[in-house]
C-alpha positions in Angstrom: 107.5 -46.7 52.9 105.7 -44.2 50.5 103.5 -42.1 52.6 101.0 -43.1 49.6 100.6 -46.6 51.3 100.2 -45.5 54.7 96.8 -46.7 55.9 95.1 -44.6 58.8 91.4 -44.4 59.9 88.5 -42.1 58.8 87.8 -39.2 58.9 90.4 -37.6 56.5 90.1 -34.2 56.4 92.9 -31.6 56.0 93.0 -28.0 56.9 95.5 -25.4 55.7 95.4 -24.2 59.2 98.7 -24.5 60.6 100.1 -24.1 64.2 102.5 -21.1 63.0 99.1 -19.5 61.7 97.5 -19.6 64.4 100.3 -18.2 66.7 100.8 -15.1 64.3 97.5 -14.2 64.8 97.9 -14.6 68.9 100.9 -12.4 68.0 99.3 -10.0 66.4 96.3 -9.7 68.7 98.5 -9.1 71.4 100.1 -5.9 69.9 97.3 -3.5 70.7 97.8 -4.8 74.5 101.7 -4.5 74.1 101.2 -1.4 72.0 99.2 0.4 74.7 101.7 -1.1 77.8 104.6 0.5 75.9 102.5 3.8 75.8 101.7 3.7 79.2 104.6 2.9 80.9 107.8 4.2 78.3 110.9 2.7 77.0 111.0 0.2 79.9 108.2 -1.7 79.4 109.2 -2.2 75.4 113.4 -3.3 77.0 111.2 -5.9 78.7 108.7 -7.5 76.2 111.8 -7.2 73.9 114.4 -9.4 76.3 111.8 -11.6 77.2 110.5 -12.5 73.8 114.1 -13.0 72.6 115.0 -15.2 75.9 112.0 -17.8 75.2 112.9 -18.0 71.7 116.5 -18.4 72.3 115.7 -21.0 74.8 113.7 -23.0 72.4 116.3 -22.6 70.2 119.3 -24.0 72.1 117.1 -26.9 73.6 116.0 -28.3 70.6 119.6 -27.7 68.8 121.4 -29.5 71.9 118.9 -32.2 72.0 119.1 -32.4 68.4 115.7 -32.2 67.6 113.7 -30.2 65.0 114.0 -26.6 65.7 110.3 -25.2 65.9 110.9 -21.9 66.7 109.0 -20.6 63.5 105.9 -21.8 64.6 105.8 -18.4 66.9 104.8 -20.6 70.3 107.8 -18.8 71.9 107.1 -16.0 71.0 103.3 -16.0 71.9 104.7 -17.2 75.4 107.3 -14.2 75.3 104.8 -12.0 75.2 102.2 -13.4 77.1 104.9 -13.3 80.0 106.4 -9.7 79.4 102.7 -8.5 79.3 102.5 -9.8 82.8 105.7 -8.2 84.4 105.5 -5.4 86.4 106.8 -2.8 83.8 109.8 -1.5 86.1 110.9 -5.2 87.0 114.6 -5.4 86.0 115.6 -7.1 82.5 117.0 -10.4 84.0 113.5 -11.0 85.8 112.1 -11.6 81.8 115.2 -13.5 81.4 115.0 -15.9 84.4 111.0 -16.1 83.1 111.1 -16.8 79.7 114.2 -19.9 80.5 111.7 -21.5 82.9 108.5 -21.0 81.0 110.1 -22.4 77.7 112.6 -24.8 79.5 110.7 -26.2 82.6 106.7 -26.2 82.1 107.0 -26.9 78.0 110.5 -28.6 76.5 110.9 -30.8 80.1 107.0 -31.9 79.1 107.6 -33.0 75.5 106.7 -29.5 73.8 104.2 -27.8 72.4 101.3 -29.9 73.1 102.1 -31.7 75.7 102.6 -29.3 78.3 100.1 -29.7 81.3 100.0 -25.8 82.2 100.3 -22.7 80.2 103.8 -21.5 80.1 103.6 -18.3 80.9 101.4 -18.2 83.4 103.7 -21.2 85.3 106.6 -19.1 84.7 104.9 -16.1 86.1 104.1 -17.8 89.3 107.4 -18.8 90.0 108.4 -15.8 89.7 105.9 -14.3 92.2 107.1 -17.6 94.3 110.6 -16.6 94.1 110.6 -12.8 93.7 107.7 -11.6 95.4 108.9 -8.0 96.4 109.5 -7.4 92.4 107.1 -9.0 91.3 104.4 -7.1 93.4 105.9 -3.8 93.0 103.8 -1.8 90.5 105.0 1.8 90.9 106.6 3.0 87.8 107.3 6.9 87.0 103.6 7.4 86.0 101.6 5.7 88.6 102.6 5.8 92.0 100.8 3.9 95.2 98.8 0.4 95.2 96.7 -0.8 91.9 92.9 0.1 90.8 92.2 -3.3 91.9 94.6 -3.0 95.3 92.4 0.2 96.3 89.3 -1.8 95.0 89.6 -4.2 97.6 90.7 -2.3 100.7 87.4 0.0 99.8 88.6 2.9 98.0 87.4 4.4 95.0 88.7 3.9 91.7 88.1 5.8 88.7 86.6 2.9 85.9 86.8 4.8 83.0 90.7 5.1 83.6 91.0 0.9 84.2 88.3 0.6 81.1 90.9 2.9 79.1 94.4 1.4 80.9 95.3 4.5 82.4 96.3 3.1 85.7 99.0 1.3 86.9 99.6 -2.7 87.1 101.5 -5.5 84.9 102.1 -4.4 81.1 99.5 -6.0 79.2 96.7 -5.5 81.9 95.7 -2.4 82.4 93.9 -1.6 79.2 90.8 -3.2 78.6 89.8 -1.6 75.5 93.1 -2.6 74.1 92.9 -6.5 75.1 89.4 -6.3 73.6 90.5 -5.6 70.5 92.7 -8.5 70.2 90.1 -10.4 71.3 88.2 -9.5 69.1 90.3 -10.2 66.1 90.9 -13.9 67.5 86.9 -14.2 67.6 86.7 -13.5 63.8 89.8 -15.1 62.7 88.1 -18.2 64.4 91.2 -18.7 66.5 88.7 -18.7 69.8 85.4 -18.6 70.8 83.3 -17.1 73.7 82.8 -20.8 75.2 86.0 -20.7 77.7 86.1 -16.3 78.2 82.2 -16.2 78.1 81.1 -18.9 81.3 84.4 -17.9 82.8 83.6 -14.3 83.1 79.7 -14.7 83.6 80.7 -17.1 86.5 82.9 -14.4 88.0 80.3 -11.8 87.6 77.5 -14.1 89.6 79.9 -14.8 92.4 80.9 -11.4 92.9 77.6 -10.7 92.8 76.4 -12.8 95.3 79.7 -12.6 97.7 81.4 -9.5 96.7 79.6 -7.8 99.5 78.3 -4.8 97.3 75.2 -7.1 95.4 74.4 -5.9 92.2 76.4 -3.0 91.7 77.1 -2.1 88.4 80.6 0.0 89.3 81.6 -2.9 91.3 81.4 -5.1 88.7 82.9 -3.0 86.3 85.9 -2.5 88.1 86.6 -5.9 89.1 86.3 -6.8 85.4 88.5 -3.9 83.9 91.1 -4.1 86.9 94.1 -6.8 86.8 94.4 -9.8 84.6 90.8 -11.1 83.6 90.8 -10.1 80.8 94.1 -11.1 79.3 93.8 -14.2 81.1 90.0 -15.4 79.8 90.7 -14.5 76.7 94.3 -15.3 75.8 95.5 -18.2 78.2 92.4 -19.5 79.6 91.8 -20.7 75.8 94.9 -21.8 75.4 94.6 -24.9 73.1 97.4 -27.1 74.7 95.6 -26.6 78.6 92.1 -26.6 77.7 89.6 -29.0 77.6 88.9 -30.2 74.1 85.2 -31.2 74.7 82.5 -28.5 74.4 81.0 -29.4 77.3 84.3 -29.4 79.2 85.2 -25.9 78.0 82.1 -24.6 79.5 82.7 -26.0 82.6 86.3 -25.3 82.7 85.1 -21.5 82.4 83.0 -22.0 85.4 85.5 -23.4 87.5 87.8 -20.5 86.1 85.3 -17.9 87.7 84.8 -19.7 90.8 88.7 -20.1 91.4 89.3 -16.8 90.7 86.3 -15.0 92.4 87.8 -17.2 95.6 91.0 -15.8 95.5 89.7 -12.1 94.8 87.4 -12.0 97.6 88.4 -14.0 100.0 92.2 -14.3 99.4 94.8 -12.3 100.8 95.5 -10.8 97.3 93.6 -8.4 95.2 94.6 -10.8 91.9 93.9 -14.3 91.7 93.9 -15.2 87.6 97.0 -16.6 87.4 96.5 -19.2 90.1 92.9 -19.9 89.2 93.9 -20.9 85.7 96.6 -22.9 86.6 94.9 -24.8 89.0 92.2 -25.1 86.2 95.1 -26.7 83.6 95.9 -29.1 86.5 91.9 -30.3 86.7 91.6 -30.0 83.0 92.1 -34.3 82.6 89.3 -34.5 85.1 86.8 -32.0 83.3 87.5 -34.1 80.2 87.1 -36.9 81.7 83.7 -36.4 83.1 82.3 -34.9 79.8 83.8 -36.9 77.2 80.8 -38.2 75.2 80.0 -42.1 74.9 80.8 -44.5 71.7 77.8 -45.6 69.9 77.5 -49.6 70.9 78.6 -51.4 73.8 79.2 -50.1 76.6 77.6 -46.6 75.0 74.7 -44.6 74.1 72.1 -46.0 72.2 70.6 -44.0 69.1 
């Protein structure tokens, strides 16, 4: 049938926003992070966003070629998840570990699921937790030829002093993509006024952490504290490139809000009362699994029966 006589129900609207549009721009707002983990920790760090990048994609690739389905890979999801994952690899974990990654994050949490869209969790954080499941030692070990010894946020939390201005800046050790702030602002940044994301989701999800630092990080309203717990580890890259993700957010307003607030509360658990000095990953994970409750609860009511009345 002519797609001329296809009926379908208001409103129609089209945009000439396109998925692969909005996935270049996630590309390229991840450089300056990427840019600045290749600056910081050398030639390794640029093997692994490289192998990883080029295993998702590849993966993609062959799935949907085997299954004999539409190959996507142009849209740039792959890639976005590529980098997402290499960003959050310890920079001297060995090349297979992005390999091994990229296979489940493409293969397991989004092509087994349907693809893009239908996924339940982001993929690279769920491929990043398995691989802190099933390679712990590498996955934890963050000593690279510049920085020797635990994290800014590992010495945060057994009581040490860090220097800020070096985590605000990214001169410290940690995953690739983390360590720089400034950097991961940036990008942010350029999402913000591309219109790609807004400060619903990153803005209640970091005030949230802020107030429950404040009031059970032990050191009250300390702006140092603060500072540090925001520049150090993933927050950052997490609240303001996965914890929007459009696939594992809610889609009502009110739900992104309160998905932010359960991000900060899950994460401010596992930072201060965890075993672990991190706790993003697993707090927005958890979040993607709650996400069909937030909606749920805040989806507005139809006009009529059974609904709100004008």
């Amino acid at each position: 049938m002519s797609d001329l006589m296809k009926v379908s129900s208001n409103p129609h609207i089209r945009s000439k926003v396109t998925t692969s549009n909005i996935m270049l721009a996630v590309v390229i707002a991840l450089l300056p992070a990427a840019g600045f983990g290749i600056y910081n920790f050398g030639l390794d760090a640029l093997i692994l966003i490289l192998v990883t990048v080029a295993s998702t994609v590849l993966t993609e690739f062959l799935y949907e070629k085997g299954m004999h389905k539409k190959v996507t890979v142009g849209d740039f999801s792959a890639v976005v998840t590529g980098i997402l994952l290499a960003l959050n690899l310890p920079p001297k974990a060995p090349w297979w570990i992005g390999v091994i990654g990229g296979i489940f994050a493409i293969l397991v949490v989004k092509m087994l699921f349907g693809g893009l869209g239908q996924n339940f969790m982001n993929p690279a954080l769920g491929a990043r937790c398995f691989l802190l499941i099933s390679y712990t030692s590498i996955m934890c070990n963050f000593e690279c030829d510049a920085y020797t010894g635990p994290t800014s946020l590992a010495s945060l939390k057994a009581g040490e002093s860090v220097n800020i201005l070096d985590m605000v800046i990214g001169k410290t050790g940690g995953t690739i993509g983390e360590t720089s702030m400034i950097a991961i602002v940036i990008g942010a940044c350029l999402l913000i006024l591309l219109g790609v994301i807004d400060l619903k989701i990153p803005g209640s999800y970091i005030l949230t952490f802020v107030v429950f630092v404040i009031l059970f990080g032990g050191h009250g309203f300390d702006p140092a504290y603060i500072s540090a717990q925001l520049a150090g580890g993933g927050l950052m890259l997490g609240a303001f490139f996965m914890a929007t993700d459009y696939v594992t957010r809610p889609v009502t307003k009110k739900g992104q809000y309160l998905y932010g607030v359960v991000l900060g509360l899950l994460t401010g658990i596992f930072r201060i009362f965890g075993p672990s000095a991190e706790g993003v990953s697993y707090a927005i994970i958890l979040g993607n699994l709650l996400v069909p409750l937030i909606e749920k609860i805040t989806m507005p009511k139809a006009f009529g029966k059974g609904g709100e009345r004008a």
